[in-house]
C-alpha positions, 0 to 999 in steps of 0.5 A: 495436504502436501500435494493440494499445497503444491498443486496450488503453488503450481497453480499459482505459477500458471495463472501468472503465465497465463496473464502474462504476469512474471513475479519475482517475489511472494511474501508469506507468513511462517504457518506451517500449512506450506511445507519446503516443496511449496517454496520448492515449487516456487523457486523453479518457477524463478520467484523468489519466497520472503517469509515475514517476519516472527512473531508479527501478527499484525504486519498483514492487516496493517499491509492489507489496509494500505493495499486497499487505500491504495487502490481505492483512492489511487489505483481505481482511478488512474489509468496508468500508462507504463512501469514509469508512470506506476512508480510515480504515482505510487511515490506520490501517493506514499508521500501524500499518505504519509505526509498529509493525508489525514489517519483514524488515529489520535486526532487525525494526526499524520503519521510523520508530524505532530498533532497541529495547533488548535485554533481556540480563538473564533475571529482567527476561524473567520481570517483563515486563508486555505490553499488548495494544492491537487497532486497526480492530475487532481486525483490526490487533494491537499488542503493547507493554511497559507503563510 
């Protein structure tokens, strides 16, 4: 079992080479099934293995729905430019996810505001004036009552 572990850490290591890739990080959870030589394996190759944290079996779904969202509605759909450009977009879109965009959760409340006023009355429907607001080139869309 070891050497198939280490023989897919190097795998791992000239796969990125290959690319012309060059990892600093691997984060990993704490199950067994990578013994000390796979951290060894990793650390000569210069990347550096952060273990996850303890006893937090949700933290990779959690991760793996944002990756996801990410580049479906981001990374798909942007040809980005360079490191500079990557690191904007991304800002932009973790502003728009956490602020804005809308989440399955209670309502469709965002994640870092409260649950919005309900609008009861229907002549206040028929006078609501919505403002269009496109973010990264039109990529990203954010839709708000004016003031």
């Amino acid at each position: 079992m070891a050497a198939w572990v280490t023989q897919a850490a190097k795998n791992l290591v000239m796969d990125l080479e290959d690319a012309g890739c060059r990892a600093r990080f691997l984060i990993r959870d704490r199950d067994g099934k990578f013994p000390a030589l796979f951290d060894t394996v990793l650390k000569d190759a210069g990347i550096e293995v952060v273990l996850s944290g303890v006893r937090m079996p949700r933290m990779n779904s959690i991760m793996k729905r944002w990756v996801q969202t990410c580049r479906c509605e981001l990374l798909d759909r942007t040809l980005i430019w360079n490191q500079r450009h990557l690191l904007h977009a991304l800002r932009e879109f973790e502003e728009f996810y956490n602020s804005h965009r809308p989440h399955q959760g209670i309502a469709n409340a965002r994640p870092l505001h409260p649950l919005p006023v309900p609008i009861t009355d229907p002549e206040q429907i028929t006078r609501l004036d919505i403002r269009k607001r496109e973010r990264l080139s039109g990529i990203l869309h954010e839709c708000q009552h004016a003031a």
